[in-house]
N, C-alpha and C positions, 0 to 999 in steps of 0.2 A: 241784762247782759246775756246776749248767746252762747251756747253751750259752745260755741269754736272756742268762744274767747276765755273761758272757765279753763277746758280744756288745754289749751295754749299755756294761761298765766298757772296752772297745775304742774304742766311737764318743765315750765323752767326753774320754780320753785324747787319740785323735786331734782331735779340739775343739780341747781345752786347747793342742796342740801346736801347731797351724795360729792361733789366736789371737794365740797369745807369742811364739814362737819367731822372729818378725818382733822384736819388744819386744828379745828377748835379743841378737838377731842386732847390730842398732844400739847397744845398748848395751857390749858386747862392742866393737865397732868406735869407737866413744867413746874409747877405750885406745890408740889408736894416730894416729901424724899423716898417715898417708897421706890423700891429698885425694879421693881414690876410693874409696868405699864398696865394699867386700868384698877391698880388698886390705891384708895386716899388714905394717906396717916396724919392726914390734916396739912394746914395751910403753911409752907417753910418755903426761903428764899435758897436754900442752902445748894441745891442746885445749879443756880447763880452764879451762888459768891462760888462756887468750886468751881464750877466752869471757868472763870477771869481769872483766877488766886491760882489756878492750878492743883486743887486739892484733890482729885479722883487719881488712879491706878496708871492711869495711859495717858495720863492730859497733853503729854509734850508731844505725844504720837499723834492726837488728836487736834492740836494746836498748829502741828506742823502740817496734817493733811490741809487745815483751812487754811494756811497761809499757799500752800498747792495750788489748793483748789481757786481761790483770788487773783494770783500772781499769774497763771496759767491763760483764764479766764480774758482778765484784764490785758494781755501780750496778744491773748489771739483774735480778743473784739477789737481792737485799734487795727491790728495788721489787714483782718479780716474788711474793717471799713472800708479803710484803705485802697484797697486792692478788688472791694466788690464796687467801688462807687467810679474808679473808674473801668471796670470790666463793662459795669450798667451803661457807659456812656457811649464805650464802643459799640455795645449792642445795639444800642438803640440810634447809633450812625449807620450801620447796613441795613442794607433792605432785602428785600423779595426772599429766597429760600433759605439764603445766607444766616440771617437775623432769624427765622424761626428752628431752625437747624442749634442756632449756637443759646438761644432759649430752652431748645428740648432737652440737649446737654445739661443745662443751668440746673433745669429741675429734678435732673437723675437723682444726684445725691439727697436732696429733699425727699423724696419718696424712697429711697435706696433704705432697708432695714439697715440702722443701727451695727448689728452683727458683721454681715457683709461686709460695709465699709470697714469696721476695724479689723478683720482679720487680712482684706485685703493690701491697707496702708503697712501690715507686720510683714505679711508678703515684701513687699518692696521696699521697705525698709531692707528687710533680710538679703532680697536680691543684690542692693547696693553699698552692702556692707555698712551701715549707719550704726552706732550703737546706739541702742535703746535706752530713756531716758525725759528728761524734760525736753531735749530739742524735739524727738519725735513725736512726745506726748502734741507739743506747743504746734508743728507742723500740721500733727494732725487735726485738731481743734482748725486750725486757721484755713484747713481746708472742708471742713463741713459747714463751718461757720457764713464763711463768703458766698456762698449761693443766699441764703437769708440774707444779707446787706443790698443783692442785685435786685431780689425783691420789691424790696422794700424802696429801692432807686428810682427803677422803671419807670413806677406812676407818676413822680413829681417830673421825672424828664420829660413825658407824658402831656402833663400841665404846665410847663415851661414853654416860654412862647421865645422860639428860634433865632428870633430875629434881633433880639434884647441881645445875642450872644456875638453875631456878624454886626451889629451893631459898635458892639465895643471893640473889636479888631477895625471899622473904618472910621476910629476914632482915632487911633493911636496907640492902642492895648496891644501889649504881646501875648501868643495865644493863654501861658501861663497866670498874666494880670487878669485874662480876661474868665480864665480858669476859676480864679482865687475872689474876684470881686463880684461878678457875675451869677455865675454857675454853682460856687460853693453857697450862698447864701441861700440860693432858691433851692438846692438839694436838702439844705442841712435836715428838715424833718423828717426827711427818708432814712437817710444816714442816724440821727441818732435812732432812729424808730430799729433802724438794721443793727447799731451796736448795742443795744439793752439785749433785742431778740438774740444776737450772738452769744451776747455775757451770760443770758439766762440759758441757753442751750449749752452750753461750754459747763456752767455750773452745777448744771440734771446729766450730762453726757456719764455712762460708765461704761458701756460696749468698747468705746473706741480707745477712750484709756487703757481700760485692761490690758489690750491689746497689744500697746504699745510704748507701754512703760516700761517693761523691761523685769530684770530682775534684782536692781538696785534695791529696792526697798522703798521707790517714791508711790505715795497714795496719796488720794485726791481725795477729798468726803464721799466720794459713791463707792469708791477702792476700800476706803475705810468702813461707809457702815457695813459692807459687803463679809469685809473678814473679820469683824465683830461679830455679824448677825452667826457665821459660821462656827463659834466659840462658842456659841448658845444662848446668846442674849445681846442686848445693846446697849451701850452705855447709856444708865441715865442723863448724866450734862448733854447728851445729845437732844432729848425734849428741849432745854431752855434753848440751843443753838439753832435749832432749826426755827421755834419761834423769831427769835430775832433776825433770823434771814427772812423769815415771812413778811415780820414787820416794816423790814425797810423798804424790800420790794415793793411794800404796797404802799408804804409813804413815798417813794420815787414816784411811782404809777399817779396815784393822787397826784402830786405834783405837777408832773406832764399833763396831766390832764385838766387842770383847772388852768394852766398856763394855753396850755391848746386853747381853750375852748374862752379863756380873756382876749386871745388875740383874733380871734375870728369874731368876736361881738367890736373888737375896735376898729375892725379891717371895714364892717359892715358900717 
């Protein structure tokens, strides 16, 4: 084996390690009751059963940020679909300056920090008199979120072959059937690939919440572990919870992926 290739399978190794090994670390630590992250009092579920039973200090605080943080999440990935999978379609109908003009737009908010955008959407909120809250929290989300959905659209309209679409229109198809039979089938991998990416941005998002929640009292898990950490410490039930948001992400992900990757050996 050449030293590139030592070198190469070395630095992704250490990648992977420096990624997870936080992941593993708190999950690992999820197993024990100590109140202090990195120290063992031995092996207990009790973390657990308190986190589901409700038995910690703040649990209905913390039960109510995840049910936020889901409900939010879930309202701004479907809207955000929605609304990016047909933006992708008009894009990808113009042509010459038009269409790379209204792509360079697409990507602002992509590379735009975090920061910026949320203090801008309070901005405007503020200008148009809107009171702050879930509508703004959810507006806002459904608008960072829809550029990722375009993304993720493009290619497959990309790999869609045109004429499958005018096809069905001099068949008899209203543009709508031709919408819903045609065109949604052949998008759908883009589309869910843009709604997980959404869900998962919306549920790491905390700049732009902040920002525009308000001062009701609604907090999202990043809002939450935010004015924990500033207390002096973090709730323990938050190791087991975050574990099992880990876990299912990763069994979703599994999922799609061994599904992806059975329909592409059947297609062959």
């Amino acid at each position: 084996m050449s030293a590139k290739k030592i070198f190469a399978k070395a630095y992704i190794w250490i990648l992977l390690i420096v990624l997870y090994s936080p992941i593993v670390f708190i999950a690992v630590c999820s197993f024990t009751e100590a109140k202090s992250l990195g120290n063992w009092t031995g092996f207990s579920l009790n973390l657990y059963k308190s986190l589901f039973t409700g038995g910690m200090q703040n649990s209905n605080a913390l039960l109510s940020a995840v049910y936020n943080t889901l409900l939010i999440a879930l309202i701004a990935s479907i809207v955000a679909t929605i609304l990016g999978t047909i933006a992708a379609i008009g894009i990808f109908n113009l042509k010459g300056r038009k269409k790379q003009a209204i792509q360079f737009l697409n990507n602002i908010p992509m590379i735009n920090p975090d920061i910026i955008t949320g203090v801008s959407l309070f901005l405007l909120f503020v200008f148009l008199h809107i009171s702050q809250g879930y509508l703004t929290v959810i507006l806002a989300h459904i608008t960072f979120c829809t550029p990722y959905v375009v993304l993720n659209v493009l290619p497959k309209l990309s790999q869609m072959n045109p004429n499958v679409y005018e096809a069905a229109l001099d068949l008899g198809a209203t543009p709508f059937q031709a919408l819903r039979k045609v065109m949604i089938p052949a998008l759908r991998p883009g589309m869910i690939s843009g709604f997980i990416l959404s869900f998962t941005m919306s549920l790491d998002d905390f700049a732009v919440t902040f920002f525009t929640r308000g001062t009701i009292g609604l907090d999202t898990l990043s809002t939450f572990i935010y004015t924990d950490a500033r207390k002096g410490g973090l709730t323990p039930e938050l190791r087991p919870l975050m574990t099992i948001i880990f876990l299912i992400i990763l069994a979703v992900l599994l999922f799609i992926n061994i599904r992806s990757s059975k329909n592409t050996q059947e297609s062959k």
